[in-house]
mmCIF file of the N, C-alpha and C atoms, coordinates in Angstrom:
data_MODEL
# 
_entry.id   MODEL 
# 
loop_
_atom_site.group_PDB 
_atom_site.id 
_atom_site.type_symbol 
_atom_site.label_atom_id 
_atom_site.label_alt_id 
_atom_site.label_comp_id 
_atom_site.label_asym_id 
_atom_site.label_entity_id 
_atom_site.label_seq_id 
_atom_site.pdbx_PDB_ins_code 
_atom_site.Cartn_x 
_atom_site.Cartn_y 
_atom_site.Cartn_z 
_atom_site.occupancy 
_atom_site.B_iso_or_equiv 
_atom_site.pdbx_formal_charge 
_atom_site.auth_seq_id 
_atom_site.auth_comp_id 
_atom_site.auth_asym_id 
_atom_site.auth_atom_id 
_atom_site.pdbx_PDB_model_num 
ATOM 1   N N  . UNK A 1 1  ? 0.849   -1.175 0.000   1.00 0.00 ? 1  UNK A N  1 
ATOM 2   C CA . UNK A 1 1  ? 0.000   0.000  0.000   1.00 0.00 ? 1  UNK A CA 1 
ATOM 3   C C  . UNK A 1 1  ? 0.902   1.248  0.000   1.00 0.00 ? 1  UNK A C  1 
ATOM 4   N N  . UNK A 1 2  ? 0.561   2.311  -1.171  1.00 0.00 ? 2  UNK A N  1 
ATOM 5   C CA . UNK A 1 2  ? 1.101   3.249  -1.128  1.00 0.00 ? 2  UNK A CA 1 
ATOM 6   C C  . UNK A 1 2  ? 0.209   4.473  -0.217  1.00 0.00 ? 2  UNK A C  1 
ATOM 7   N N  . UNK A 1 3  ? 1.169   5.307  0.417   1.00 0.00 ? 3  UNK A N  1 
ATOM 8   C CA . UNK A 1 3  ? 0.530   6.767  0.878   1.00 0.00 ? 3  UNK A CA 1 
ATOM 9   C C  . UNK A 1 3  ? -0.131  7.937  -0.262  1.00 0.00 ? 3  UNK A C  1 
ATOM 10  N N  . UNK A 1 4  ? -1.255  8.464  -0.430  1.00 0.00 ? 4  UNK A N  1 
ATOM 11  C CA . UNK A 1 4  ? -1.106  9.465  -1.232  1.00 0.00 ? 4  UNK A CA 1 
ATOM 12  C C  . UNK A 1 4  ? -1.984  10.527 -0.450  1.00 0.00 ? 4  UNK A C  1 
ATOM 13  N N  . UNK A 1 5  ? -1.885  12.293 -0.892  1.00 0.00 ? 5  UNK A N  1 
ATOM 14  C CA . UNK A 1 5  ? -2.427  12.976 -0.194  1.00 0.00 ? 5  UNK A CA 1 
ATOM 15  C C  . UNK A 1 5  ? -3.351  13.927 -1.216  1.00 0.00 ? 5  UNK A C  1 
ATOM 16  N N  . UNK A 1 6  ? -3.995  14.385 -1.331  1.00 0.00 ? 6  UNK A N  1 
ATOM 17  C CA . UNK A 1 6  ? -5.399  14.872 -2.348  1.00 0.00 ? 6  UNK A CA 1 
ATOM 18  C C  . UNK A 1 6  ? -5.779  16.265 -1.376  1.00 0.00 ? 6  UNK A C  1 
ATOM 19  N N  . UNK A 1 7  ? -4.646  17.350 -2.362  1.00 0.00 ? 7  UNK A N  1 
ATOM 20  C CA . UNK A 1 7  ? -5.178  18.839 -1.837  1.00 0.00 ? 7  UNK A CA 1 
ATOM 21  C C  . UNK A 1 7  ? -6.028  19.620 -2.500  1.00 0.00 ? 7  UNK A C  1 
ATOM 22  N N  . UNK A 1 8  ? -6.837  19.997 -2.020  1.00 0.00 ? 8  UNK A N  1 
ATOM 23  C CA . UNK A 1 8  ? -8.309  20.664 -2.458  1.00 0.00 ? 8  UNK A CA 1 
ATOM 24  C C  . UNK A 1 8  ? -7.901  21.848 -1.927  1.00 0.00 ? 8  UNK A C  1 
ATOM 25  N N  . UNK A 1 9  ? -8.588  22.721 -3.682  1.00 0.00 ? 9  UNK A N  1 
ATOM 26  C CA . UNK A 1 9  ? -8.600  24.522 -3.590  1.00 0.00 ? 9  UNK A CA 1 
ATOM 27  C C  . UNK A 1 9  ? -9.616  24.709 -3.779  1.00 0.00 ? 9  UNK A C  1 
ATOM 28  N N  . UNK A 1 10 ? -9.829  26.162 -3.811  1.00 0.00 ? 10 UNK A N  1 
ATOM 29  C CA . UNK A 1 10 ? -10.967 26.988 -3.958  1.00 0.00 ? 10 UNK A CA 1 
ATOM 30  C C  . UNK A 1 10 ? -11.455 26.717 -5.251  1.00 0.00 ? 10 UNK A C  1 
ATOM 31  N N  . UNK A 1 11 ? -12.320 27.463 -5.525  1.00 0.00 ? 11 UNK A N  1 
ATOM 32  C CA . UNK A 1 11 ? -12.672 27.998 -7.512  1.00 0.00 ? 11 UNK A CA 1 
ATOM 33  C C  . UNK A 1 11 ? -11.921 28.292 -7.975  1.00 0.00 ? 11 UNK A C  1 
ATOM 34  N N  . UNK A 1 12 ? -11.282 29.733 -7.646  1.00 0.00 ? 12 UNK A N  1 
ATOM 35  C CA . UNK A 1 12 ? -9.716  30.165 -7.993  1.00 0.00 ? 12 UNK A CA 1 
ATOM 36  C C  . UNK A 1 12 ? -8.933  29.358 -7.889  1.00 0.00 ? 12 UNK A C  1 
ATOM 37  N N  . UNK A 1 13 ? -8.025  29.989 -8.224  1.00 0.00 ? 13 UNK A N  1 
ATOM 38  C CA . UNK A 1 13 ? -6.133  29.435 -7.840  1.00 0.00 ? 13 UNK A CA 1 
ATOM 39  C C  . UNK A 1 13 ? -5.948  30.042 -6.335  1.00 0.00 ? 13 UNK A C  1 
ATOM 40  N N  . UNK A 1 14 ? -4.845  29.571 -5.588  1.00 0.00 ? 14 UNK A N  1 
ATOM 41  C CA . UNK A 1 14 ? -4.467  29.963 -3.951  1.00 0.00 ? 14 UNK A CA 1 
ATOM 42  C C  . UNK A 1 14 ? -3.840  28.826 -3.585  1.00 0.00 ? 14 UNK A C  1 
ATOM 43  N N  . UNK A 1 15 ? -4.052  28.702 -2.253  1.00 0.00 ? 15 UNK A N  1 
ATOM 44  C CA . UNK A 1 15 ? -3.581  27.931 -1.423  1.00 0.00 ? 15 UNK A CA 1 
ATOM 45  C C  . UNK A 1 15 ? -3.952  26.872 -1.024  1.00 0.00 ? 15 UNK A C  1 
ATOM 46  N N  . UNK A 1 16 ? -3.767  25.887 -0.989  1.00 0.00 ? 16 UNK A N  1 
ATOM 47  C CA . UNK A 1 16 ? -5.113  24.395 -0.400  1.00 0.00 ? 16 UNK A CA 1 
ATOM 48  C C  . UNK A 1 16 ? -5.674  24.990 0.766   1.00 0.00 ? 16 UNK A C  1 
ATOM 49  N N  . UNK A 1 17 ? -6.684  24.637 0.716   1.00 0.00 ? 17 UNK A N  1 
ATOM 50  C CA . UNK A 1 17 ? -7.283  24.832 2.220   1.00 0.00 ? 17 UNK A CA 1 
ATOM 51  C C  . UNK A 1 17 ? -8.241  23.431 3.080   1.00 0.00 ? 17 UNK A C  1 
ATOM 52  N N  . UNK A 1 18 ? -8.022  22.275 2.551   1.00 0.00 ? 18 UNK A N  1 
ATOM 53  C CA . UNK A 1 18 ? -7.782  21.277 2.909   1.00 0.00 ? 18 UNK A CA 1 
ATOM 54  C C  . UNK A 1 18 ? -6.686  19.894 2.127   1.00 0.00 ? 18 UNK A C  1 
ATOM 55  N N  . UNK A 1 19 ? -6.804  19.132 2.990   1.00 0.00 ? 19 UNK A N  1 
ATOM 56  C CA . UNK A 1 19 ? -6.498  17.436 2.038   1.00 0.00 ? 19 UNK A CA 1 
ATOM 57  C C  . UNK A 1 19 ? -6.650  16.483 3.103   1.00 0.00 ? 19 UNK A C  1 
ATOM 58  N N  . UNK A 1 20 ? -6.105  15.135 2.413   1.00 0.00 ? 20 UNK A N  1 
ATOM 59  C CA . UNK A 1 20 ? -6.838  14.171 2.809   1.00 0.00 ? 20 UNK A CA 1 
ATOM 60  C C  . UNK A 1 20 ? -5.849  13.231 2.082   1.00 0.00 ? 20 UNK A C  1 
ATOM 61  N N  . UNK A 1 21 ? -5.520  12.316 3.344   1.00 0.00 ? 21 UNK A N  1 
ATOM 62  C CA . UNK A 1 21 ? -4.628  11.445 3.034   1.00 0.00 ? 21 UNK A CA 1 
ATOM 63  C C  . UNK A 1 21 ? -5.385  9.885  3.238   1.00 0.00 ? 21 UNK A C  1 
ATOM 64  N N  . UNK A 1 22 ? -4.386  9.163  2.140   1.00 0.00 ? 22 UNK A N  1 
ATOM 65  C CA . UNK A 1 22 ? -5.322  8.058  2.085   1.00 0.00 ? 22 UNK A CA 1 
ATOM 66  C C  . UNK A 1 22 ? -3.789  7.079  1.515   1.00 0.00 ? 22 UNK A C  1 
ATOM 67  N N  . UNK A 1 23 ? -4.286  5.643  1.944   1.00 0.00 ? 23 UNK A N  1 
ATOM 68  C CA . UNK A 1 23 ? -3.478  4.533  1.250   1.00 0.00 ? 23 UNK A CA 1 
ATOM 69  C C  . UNK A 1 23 ? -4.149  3.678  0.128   1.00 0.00 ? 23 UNK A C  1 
ATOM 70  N N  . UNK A 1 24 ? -3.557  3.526  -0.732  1.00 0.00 ? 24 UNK A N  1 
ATOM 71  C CA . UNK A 1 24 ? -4.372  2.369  -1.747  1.00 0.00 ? 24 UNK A CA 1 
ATOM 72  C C  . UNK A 1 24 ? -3.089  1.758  -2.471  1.00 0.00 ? 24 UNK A C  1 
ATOM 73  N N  . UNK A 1 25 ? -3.592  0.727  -3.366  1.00 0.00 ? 25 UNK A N  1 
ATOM 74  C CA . UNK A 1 25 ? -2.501  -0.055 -3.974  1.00 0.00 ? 25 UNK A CA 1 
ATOM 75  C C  . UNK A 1 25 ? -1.062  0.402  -4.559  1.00 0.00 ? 25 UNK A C  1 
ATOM 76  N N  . UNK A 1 26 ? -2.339  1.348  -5.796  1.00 0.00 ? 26 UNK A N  1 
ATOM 77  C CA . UNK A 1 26 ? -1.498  2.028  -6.852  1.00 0.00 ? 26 UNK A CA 1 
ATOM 78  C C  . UNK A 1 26 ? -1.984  3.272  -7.110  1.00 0.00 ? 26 UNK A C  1 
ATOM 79  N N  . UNK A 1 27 ? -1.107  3.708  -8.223  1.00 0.00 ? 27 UNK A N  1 
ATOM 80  C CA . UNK A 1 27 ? -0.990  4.994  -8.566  1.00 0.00 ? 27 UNK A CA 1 
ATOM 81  C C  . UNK A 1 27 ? -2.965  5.210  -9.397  1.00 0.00 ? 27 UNK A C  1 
ATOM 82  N N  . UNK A 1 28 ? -3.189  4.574  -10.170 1.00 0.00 ? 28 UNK A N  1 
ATOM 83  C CA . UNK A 1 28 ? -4.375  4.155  -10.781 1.00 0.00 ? 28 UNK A CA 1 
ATOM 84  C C  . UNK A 1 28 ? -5.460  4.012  -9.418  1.00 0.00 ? 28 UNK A C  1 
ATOM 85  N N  . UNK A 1 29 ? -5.583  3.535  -8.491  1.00 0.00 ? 29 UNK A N  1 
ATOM 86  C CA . UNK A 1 29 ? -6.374  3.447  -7.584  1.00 0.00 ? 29 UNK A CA 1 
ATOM 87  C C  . UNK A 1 29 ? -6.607  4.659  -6.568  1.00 0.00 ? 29 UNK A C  1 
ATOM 88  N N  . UNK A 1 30 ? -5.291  5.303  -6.514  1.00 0.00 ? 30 UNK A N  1 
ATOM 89  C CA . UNK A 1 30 ? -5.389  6.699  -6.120  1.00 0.00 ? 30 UNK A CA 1 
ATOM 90  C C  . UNK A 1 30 ? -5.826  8.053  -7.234  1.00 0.00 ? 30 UNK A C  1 
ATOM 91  N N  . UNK A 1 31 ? -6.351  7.585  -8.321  1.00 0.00 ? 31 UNK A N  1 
ATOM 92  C CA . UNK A 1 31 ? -6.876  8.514  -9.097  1.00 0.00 ? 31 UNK A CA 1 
ATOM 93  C C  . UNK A 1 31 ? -8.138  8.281  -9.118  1.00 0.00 ? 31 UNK A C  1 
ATOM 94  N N  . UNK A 1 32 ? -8.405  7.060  -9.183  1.00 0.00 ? 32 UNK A N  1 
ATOM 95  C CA . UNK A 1 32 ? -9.961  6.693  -9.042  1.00 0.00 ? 32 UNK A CA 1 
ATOM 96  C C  . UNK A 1 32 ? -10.347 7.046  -8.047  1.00 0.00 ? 32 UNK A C  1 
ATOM 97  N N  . UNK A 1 33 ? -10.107 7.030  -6.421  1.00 0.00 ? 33 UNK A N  1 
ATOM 98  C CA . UNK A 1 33 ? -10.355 7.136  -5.676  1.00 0.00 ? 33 UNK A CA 1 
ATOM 99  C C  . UNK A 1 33 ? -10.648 8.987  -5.026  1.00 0.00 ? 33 UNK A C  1 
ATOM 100 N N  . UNK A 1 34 ? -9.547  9.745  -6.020  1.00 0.00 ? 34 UNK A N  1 
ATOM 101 C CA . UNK A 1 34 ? -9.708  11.066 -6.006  1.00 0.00 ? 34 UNK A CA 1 
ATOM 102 C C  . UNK A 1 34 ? -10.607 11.305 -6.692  1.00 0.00 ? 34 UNK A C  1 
ATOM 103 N N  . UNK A 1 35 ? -11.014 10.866 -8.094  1.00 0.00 ? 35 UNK A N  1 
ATOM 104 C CA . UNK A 1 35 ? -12.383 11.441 -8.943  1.00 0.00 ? 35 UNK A CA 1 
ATOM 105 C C  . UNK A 1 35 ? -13.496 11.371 -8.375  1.00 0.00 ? 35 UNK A C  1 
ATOM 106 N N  . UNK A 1 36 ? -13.639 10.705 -7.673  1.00 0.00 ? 36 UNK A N  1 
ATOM 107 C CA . UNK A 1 36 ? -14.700 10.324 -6.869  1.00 0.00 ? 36 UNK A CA 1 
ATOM 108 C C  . UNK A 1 36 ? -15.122 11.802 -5.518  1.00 0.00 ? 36 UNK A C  1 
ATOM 109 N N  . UNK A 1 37 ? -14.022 12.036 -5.721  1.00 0.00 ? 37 UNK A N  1 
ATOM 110 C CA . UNK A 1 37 ? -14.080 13.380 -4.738  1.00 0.00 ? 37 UNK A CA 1 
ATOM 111 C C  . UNK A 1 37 ? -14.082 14.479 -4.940  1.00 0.00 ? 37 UNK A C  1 
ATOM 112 N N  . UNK A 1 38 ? -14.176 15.038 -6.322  1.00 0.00 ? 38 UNK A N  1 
ATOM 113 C CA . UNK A 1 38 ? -14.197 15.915 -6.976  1.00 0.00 ? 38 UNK A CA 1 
ATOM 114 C C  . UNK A 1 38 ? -15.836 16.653 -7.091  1.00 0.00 ? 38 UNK A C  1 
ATOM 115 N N  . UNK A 1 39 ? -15.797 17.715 -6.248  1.00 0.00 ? 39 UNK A N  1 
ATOM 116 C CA . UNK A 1 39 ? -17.293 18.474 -6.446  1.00 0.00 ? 39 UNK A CA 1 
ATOM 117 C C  . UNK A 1 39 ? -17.030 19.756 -7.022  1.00 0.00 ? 39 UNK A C  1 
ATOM 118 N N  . UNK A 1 40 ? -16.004 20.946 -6.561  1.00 0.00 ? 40 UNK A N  1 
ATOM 119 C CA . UNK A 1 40 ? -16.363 22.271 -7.010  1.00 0.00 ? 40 UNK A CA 1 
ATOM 120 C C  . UNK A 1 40 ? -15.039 22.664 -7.676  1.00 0.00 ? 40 UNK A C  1 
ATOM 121 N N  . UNK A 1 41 ? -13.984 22.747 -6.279  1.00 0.00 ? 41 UNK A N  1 
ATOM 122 C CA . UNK A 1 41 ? -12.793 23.181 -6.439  1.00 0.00 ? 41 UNK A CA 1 
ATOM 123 C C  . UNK A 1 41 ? -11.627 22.519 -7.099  1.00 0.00 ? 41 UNK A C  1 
ATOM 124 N N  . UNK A 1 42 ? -10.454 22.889 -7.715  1.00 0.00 ? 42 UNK A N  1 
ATOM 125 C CA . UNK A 1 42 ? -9.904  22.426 -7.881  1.00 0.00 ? 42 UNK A CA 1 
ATOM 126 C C  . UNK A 1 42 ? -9.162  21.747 -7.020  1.00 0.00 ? 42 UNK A C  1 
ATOM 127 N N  . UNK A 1 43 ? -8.030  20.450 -7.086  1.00 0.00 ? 43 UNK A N  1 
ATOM 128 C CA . UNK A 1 43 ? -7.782  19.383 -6.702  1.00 0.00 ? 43 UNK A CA 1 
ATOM 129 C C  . UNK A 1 43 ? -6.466  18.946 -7.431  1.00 0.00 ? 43 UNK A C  1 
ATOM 130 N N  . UNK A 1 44 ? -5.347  18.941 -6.483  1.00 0.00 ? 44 UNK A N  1 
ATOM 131 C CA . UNK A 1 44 ? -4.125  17.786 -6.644  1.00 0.00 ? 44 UNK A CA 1 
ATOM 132 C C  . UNK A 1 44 ? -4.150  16.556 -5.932  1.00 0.00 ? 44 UNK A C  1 
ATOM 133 N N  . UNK A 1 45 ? -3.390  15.690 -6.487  1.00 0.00 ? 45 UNK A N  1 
ATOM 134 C CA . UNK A 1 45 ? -2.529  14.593 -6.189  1.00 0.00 ? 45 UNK A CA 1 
ATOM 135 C C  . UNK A 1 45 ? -1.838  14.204 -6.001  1.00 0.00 ? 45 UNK A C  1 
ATOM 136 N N  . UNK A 1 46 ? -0.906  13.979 -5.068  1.00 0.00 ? 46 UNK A N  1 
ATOM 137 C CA . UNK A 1 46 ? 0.507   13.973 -4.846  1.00 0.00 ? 46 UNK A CA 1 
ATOM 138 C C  . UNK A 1 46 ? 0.912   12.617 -3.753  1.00 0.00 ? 46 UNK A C  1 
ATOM 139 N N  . UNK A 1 47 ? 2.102   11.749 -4.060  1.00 0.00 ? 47 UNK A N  1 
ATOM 140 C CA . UNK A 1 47 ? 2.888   10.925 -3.798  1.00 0.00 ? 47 UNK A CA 1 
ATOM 141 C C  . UNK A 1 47 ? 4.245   11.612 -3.107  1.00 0.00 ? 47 UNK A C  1 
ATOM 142 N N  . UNK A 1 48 ? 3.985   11.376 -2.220  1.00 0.00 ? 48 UNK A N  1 
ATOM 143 C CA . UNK A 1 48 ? 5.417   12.279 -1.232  1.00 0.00 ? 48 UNK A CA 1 
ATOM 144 C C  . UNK A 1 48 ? 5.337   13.307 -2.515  1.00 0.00 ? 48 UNK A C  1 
ATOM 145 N N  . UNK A 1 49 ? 6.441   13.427 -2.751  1.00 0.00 ? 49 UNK A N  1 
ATOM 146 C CA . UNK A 1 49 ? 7.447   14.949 -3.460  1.00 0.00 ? 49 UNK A CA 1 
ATOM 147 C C  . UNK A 1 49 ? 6.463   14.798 -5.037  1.00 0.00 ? 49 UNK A C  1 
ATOM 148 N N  . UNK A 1 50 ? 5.821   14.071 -5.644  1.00 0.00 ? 50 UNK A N  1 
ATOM 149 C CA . UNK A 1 50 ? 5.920   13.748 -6.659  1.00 0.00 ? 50 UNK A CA 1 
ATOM 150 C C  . UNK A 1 50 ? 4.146   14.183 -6.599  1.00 0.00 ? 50 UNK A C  1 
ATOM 151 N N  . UNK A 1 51 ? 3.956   15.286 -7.611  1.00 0.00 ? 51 UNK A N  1 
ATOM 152 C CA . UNK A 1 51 ? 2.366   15.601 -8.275  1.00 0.00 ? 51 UNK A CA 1 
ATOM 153 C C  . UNK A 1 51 ? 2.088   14.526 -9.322  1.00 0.00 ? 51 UNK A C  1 
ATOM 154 N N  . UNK A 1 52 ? 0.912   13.799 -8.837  1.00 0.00 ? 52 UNK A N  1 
ATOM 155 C CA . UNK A 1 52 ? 0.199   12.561 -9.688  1.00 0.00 ? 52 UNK A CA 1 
ATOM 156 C C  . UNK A 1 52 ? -0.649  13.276 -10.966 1.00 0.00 ? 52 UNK A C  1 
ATOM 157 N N  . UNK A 1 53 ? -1.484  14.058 -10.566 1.00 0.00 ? 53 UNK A N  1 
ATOM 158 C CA . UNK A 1 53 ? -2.329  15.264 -11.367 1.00 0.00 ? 53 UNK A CA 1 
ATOM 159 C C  . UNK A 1 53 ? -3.316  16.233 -10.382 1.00 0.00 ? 53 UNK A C  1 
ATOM 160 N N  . UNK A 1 54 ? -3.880  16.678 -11.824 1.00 0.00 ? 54 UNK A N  1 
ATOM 161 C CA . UNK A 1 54 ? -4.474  18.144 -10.985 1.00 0.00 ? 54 UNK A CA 1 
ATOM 162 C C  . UNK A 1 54 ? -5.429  18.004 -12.014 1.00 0.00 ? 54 UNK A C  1 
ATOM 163 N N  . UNK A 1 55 ? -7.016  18.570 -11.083 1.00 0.00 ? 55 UNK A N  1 
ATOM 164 C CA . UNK A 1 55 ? -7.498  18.635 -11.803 1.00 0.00 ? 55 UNK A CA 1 
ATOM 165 C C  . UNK A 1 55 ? -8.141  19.989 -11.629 1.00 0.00 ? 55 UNK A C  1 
ATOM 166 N N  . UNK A 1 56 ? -9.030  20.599 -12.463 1.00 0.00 ? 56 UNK A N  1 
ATOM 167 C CA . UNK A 1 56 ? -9.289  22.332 -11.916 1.00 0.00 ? 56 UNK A CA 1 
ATOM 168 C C  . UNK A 1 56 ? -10.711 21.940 -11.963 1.00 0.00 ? 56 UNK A C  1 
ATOM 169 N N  . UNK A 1 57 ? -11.345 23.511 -11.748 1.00 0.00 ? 57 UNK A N  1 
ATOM 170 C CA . UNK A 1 57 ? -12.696 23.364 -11.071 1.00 0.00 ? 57 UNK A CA 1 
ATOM 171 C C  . UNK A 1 57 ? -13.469 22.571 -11.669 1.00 0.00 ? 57 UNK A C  1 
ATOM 172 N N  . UNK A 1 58 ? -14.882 21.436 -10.824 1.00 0.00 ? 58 UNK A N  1 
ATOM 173 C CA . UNK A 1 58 ? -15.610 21.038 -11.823 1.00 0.00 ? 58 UNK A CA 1 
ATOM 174 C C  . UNK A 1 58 ? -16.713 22.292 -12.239 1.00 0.00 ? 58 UNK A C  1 
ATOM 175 N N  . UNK A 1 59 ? -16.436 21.813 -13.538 1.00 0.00 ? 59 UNK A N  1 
ATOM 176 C CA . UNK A 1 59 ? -17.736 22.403 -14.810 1.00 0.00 ? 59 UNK A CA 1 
ATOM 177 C C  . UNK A 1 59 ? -16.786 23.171 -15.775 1.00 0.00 ? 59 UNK A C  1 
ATOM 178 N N  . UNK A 1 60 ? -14.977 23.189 -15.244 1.00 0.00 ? 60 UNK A N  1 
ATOM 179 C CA . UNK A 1 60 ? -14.361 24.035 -15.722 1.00 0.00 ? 60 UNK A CA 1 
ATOM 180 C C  . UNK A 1 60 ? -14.532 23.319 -17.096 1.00 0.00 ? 60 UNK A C  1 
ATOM 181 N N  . UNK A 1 61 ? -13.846 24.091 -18.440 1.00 0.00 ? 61 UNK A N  1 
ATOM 182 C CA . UNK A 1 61 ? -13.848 24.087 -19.657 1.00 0.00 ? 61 UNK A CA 1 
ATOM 183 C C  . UNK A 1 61 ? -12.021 23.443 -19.676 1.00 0.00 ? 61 UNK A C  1 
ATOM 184 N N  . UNK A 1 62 ? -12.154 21.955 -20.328 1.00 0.00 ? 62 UNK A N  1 
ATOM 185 C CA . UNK A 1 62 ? -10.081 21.859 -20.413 1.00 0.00 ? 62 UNK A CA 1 
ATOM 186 C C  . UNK A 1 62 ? -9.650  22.589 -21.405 1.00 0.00 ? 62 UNK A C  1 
ATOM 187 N N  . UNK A 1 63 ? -8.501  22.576 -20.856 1.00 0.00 ? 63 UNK A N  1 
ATOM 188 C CA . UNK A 1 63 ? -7.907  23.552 -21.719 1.00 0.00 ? 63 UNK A CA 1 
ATOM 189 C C  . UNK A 1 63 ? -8.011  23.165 -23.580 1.00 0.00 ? 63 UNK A C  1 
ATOM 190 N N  . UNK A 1 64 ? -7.684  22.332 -24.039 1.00 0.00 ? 64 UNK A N  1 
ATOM 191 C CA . UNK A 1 64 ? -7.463  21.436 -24.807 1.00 0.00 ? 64 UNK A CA 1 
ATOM 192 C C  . UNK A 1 64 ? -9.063  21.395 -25.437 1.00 0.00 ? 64 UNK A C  1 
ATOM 193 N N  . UNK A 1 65 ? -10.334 21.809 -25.034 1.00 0.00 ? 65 UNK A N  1 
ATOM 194 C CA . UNK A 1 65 ? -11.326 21.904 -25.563 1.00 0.00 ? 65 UNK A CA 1 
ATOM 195 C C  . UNK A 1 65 ? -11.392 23.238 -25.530 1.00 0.00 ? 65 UNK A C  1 
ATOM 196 N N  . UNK A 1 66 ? -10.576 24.798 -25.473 1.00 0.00 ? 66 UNK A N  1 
ATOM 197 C CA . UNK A 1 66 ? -10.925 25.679 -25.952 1.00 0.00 ? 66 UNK A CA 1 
ATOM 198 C C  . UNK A 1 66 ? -10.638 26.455 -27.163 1.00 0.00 ? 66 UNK A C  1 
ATOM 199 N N  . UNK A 1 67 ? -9.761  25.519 -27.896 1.00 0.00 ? 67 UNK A N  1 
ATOM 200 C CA . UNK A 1 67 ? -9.428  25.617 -29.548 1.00 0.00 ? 67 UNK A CA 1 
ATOM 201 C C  . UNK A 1 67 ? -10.506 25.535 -30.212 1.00 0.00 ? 67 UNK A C  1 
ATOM 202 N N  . UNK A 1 68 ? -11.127 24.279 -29.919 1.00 0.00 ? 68 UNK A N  1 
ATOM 203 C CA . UNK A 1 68 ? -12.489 24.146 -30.566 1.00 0.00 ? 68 UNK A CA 1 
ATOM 204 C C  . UNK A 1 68 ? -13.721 24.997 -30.486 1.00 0.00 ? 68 UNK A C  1 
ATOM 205 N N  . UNK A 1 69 ? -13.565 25.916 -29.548 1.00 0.00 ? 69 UNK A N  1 
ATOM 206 C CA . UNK A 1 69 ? -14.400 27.404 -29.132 1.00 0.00 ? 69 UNK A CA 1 
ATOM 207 C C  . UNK A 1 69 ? -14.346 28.519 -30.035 1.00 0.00 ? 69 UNK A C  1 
ATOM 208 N N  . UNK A 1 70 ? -12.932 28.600 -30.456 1.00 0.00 ? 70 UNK A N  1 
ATOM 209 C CA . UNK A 1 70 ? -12.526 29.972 -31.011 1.00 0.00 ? 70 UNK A CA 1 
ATOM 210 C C  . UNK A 1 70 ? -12.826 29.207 -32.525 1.00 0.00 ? 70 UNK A C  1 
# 
């Protein structure tokens, strides 16, 4: 079992203002386990020193779908 810790931000960008540490197998089980937790704010992932991902606010627009806008 690995350690991982899941810091939650605001709407904006800032500072975490919580997280939440948790153990699971793998790297894959700690992402599933973060999506699942995803309501407003944005949200990292991190393995000791090492960022797993990030995800930004939900309802946000990815980046990568705003080419297709313009």
């Amino acid at each position: 079992m690995t350690n991982y810790r899941l810091y939650f931000f605001g709407a904006g960008r800032g500072p975490a203002f919580d997280f939440r540490d948790f153990e699971v197998a793998d790297e894959a089980a700690a992402i599933a386990a973060a999506q699942k937790l995803h309501r407003i704010g944005a949200m990292e992932l991190w393995c000791a020193g090492r960022k797993i991902r990030h995800w930004g606010p939900a309802g946000a627009v990815p980046p990568r779908s705003l080419a297709s806008l313009i």
